[in-house]
C-alpha positions in Angstrom: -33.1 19.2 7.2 -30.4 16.6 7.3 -28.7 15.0 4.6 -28.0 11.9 7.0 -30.3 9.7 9.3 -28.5 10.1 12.4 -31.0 7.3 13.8 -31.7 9.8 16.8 -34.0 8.0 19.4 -37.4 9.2 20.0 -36.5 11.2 23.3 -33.7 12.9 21.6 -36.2 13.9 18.4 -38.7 15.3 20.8 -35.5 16.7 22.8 -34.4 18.4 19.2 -38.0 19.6 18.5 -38.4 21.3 21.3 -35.0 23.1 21.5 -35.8 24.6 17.8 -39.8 25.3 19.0 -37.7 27.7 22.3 -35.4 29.2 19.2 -37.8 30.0 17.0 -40.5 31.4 19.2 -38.4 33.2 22.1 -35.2 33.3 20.5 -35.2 35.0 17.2 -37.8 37.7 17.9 -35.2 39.3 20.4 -31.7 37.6 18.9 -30.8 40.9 17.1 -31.6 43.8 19.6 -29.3 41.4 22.5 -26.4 41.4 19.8 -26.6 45.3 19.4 -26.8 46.0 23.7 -24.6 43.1 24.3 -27.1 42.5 26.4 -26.6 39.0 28.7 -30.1 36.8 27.8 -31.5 36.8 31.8 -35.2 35.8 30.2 -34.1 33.2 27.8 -31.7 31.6 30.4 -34.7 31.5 32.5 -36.9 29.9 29.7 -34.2 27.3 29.2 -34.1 26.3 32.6 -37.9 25.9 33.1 -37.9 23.6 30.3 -35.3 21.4 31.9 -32.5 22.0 29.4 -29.9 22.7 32.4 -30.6 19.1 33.8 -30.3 16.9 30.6 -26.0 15.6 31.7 -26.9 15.8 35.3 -27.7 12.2 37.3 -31.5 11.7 38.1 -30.3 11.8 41.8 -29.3 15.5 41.8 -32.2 16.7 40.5 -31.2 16.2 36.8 -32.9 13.7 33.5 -30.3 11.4 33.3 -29.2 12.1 30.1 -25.6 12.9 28.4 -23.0 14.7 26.1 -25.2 13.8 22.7 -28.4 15.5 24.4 -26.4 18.5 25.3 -24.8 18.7 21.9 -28.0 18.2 20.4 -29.8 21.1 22.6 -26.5 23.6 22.0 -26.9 23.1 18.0 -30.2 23.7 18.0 -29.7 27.0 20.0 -27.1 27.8 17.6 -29.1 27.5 14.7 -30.7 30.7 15.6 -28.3 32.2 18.3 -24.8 31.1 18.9 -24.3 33.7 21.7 -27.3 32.7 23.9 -26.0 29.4 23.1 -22.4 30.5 24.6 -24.0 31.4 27.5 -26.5 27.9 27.8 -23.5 25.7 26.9 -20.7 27.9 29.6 -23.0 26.7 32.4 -22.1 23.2 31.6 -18.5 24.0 31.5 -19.0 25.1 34.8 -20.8 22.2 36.0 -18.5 19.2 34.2 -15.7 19.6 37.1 -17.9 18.9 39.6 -19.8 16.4 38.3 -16.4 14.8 37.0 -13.9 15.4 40.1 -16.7 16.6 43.1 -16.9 14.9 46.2 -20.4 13.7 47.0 -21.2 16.4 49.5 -20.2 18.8 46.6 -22.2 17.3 44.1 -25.5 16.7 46.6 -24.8 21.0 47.4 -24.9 22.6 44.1 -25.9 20.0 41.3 -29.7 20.0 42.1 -29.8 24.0 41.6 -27.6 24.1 38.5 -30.1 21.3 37.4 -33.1 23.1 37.8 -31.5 26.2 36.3 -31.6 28.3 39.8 -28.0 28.5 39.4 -25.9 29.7 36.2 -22.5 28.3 36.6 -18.9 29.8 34.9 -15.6 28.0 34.5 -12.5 29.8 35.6 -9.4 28.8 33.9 -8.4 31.2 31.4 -5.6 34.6 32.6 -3.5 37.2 30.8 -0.7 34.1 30.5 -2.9 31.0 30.5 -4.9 30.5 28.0 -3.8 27.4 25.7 -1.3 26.9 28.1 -3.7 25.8 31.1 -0.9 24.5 33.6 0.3 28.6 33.5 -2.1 29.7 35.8 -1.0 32.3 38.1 -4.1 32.6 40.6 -3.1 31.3 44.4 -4.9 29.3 46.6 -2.9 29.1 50.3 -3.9 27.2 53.2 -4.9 28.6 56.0 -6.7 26.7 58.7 -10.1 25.4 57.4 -9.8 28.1 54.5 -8.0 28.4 51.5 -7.5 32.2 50.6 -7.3 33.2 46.8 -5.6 36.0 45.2 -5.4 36.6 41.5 -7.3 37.6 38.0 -9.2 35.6 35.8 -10.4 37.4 32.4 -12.8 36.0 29.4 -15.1 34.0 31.8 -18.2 33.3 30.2 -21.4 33.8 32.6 -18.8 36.1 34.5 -20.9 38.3 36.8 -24.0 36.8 35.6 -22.8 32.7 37.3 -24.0 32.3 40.7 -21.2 29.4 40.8 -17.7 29.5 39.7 -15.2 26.4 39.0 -11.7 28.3 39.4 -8.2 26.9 38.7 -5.6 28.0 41.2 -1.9 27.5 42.2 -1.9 25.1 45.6 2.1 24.0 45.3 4.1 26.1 42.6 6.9 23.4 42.9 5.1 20.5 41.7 4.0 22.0 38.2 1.0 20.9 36.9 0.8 18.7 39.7 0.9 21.7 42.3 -2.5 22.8 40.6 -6.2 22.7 42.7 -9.8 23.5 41.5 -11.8 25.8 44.3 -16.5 26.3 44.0 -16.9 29.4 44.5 -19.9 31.4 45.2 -21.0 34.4 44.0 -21.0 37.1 46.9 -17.9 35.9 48.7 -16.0 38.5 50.3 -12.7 39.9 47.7 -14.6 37.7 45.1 -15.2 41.0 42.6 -15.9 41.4 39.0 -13.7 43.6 36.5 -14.0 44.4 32.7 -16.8 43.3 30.7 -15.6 42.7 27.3 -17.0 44.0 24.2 -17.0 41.5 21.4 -16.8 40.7 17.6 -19.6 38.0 17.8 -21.2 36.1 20.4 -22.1 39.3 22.1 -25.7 38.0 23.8 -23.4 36.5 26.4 -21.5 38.1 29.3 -17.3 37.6 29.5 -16.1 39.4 32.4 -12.9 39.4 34.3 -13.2 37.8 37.8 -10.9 39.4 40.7 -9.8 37.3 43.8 -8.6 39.5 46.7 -8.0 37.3 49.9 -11.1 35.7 48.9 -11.5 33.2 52.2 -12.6 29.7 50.4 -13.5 26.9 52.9 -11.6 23.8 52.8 -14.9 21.8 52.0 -15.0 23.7 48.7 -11.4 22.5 47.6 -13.1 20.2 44.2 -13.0 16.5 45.3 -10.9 17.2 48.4 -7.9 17.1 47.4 -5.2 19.2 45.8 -3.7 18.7 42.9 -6.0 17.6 40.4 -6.8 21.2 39.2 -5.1 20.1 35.8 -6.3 17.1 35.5 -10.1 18.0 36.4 -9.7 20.7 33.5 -8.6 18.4 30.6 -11.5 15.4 31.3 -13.4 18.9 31.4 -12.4 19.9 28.2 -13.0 16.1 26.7 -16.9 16.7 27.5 -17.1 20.4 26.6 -15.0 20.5 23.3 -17.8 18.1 21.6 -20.5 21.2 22.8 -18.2 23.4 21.2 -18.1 21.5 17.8 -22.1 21.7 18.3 -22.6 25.2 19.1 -20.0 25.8 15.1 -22.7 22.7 13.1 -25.8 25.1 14.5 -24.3 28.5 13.7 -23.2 26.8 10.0 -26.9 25.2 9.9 -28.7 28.2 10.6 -25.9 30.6 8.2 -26.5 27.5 5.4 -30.4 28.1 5.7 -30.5 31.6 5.5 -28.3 31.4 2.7 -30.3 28.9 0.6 -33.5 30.8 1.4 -32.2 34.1 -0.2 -30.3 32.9 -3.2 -33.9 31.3 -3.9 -35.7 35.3 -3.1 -33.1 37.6 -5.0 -33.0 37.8 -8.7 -30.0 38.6 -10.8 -30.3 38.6 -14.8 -34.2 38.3 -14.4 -33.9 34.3 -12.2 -33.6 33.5 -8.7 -29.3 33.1 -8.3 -30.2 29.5 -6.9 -30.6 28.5 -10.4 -26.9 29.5 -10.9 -24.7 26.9 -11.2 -21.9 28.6 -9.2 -24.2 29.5 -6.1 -25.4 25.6 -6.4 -22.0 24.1 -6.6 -21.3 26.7 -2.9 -24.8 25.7 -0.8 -23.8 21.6 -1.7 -20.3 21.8 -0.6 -21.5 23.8 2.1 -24.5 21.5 3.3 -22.2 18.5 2.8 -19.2 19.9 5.1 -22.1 20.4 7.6 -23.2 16.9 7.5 -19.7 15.7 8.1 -19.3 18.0 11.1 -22.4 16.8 12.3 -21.6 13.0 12.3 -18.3 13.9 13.4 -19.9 15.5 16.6 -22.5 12.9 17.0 -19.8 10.3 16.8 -17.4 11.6 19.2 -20.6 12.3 21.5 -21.5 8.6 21.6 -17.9 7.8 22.2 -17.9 9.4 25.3 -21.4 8.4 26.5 -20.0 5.2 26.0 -17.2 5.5 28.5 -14.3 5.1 26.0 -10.8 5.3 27.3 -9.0 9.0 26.6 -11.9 10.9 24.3 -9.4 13.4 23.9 -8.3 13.6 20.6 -11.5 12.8 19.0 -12.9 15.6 21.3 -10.5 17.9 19.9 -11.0 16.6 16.2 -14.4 17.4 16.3 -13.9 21.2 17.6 -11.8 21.8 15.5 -13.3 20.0 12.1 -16.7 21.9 13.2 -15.2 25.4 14.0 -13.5 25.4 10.5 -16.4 24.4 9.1 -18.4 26.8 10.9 -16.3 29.8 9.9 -15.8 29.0 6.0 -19.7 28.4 5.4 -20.3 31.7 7.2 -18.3 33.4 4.8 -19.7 31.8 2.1 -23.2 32.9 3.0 -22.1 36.4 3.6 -20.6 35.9 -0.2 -23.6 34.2 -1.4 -26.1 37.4 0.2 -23.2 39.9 -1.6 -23.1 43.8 -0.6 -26.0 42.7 1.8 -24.3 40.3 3.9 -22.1 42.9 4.5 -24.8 44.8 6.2 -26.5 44.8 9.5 -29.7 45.3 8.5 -29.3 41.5 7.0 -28.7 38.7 9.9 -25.9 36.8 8.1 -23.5 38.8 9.2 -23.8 38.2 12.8 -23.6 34.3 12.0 -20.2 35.0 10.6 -18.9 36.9 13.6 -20.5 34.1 15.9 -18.5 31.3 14.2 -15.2 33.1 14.5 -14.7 32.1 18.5 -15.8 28.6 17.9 -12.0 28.3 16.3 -10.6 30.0 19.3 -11.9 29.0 22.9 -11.5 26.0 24.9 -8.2 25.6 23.2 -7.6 27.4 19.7 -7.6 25.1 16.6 -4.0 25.3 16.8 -4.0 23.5 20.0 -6.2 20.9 18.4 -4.0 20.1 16.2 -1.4 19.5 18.6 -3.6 17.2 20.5 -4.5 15.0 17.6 -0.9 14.8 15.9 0.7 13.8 19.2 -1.7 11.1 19.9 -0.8 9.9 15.9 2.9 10.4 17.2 2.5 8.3 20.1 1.1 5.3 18.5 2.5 4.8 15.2 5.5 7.3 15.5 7.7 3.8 16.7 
């Protein structure tokens, strides 16, 4: 329950309800035994997309509701309330899908939005190398001309939906010389030839989701998948990107802290210490408030920078990147403190807490660390009152 009215409109309550009615019913029941295979959620991801969730930011014209970034942030918290790794791999598909529907030619967007809409088609985003990672202009994969193809050569690694995406947004080197500048965005499909799959990484938390490397060996690309037609807007494609996905993010940390805060409350009132229930404890009181409140600020932090971008507002960017960072710190401390408030058993894996705790961790590191964040929002401060 929320502290706040958000004012939500009537689609996005029935929008809300239903997300937490998929959660509850075919998410929990299986949430623990896909965190202990590490096993990548192929009937949930199915379940999502026949109810429409992988349309909701998509145009009515390819095949998708219409909708926009406070729909998907609502649908990814809600997820995350019960599973932040399923919710990793809901939420990666739209990273995968923004470029396009940001920087894709019409042709593009007419070719693969209607599938990714109708959840045929799992997309990934491939940015992220060995030497890139916050720094997204040091990308070392190729992309060369040749005739009506473009051949690709290089290594991507911690690709979410990697091997499991039937469509991949990649990042590659078109003109070393011009920097940033010299930097192209490639769809590729799953199957092409030298388009292989390497390591799959085993990880602290988030593990119901798939992070594989991706390997490009003279992987023929044809010019009419070069994103938007044109070279050079590789960079600039991947930081509008990260204006829409950072918000999701910040939404996938409020639903793991809501779901962590929950859990908490409902034990302190089960488990009995000195003959009463520790919620009557003062202490443990004092934790779930500032807990729920910190929450509720995350939350309309979120909600606001959501509506900011629905809106159209010029350069979202540092709002985006206070809200993932605000919310992933957030995330992370209530987590702890609901391991702290369950005691010896949080620290156990019989108890679900503690996989809440290792689920909020890489909210404070991917699509830009929390460092990075920082970064963002003090130089925007620098550049307009730092006269």
């Amino acid at each position: 329950m929320f502290l706040v009215d958000h004012l939500l409109t009537e689609d996005q309550k029935m929008l809300r309800d239903l997300c937490r009615q998929i959660a509850e019913e075919k998410i929990r029941p299986v949430s623990r035994e896909l965190d202990e295979k590490e096993e990548f959620p192929a009937e949930i991801i199915k379940i999502l997309g026949q109810s429409d969730l992988f349309s909701l930011c998509i145009p009515e014209v390819y095949g998708g509701m219409g909708g926009n970034l406070m729909d998907l942030c609502i649908a990814t918290e809600e997820i995350s309330r019960v599973d932040g790794g399923i919710a990793t791999s809901y939420a990666a598909s739209y990273l995968g899908m923004f470029p396009i529907l940001i920087n894709g030619n019409e042709e593009q967007k007419k070719k693969y939005l209607p599938d990714i809409a109708s959840g045929k088609n799992l997309t990934a985003f491939g940015l992220t190398e060995p030497e890139a990672g916050s720094d997204a202009a040091a990308v070392k994969t190729t992309a060369k001309k040749d005739g009506d193809y473009y051949i690709l050569n290089g290594t991507k690694h911690f690709i979410t939906n990697g091997g499991d995406a039937q469509i991949y947004t990649i990042i590659a080197v078109t003109d070393k010389s011009r920097g940033p500048r010299g930097v192209s965005a490639f769809i590729l499909e799953k199957g092409m030839e030298g388009f292989t799959f390497g390591k799959k990484e085993e990880k602290l938390g988030i593990r119901a989701s798939s992070t594989n490397e991706l390997i490009f060996t003279d992987v023929k690309v044809p010019k009419e998948n070069l994103l938007g037609g044109k070279e050079g807007i590789g960079f600039i494609s991947t930081m509008k990107t990260f204006d829409q996905s950072r918000p999701g993010v910040a939404a996938q940390a409020v639903g793991i802290a809501q779901g962590a805060l929950e859990l908490a409350t409902e034990y302190a009132h089960q488990r009995i210490q000195f003959g009463k229930p520790i919620s009557s404890f003062q202490g443990i009181q004092w934790m779930l408030a500032d807990m729920a409140t910190k929450i509720e600020a995350a939350r309309s932090l979120v909600y606001s920078v959501a509506s900011m971008v629905d809106r159209g507002i010029k350069n979202p960017g540092p709002a985006s990147a206070a809200a993932k960072m605000f919310a992933s710190d957030v995330a992370m401390e209530v987590t702890t403190n609901a391991v702290q408030i369950y005691g010896g058993y949080g620290y156990m894996r019989d108890y679900p807490i503690e996989k809440f705790m290792r689920d909020a961790k890489i909210t404070q590191i991917y699509e830009g660390t929390n460092q990075i964040q920082r970064n963002i929002i003090a130089l925007a401060l620098i550049k307009k009152y730092g006269k």
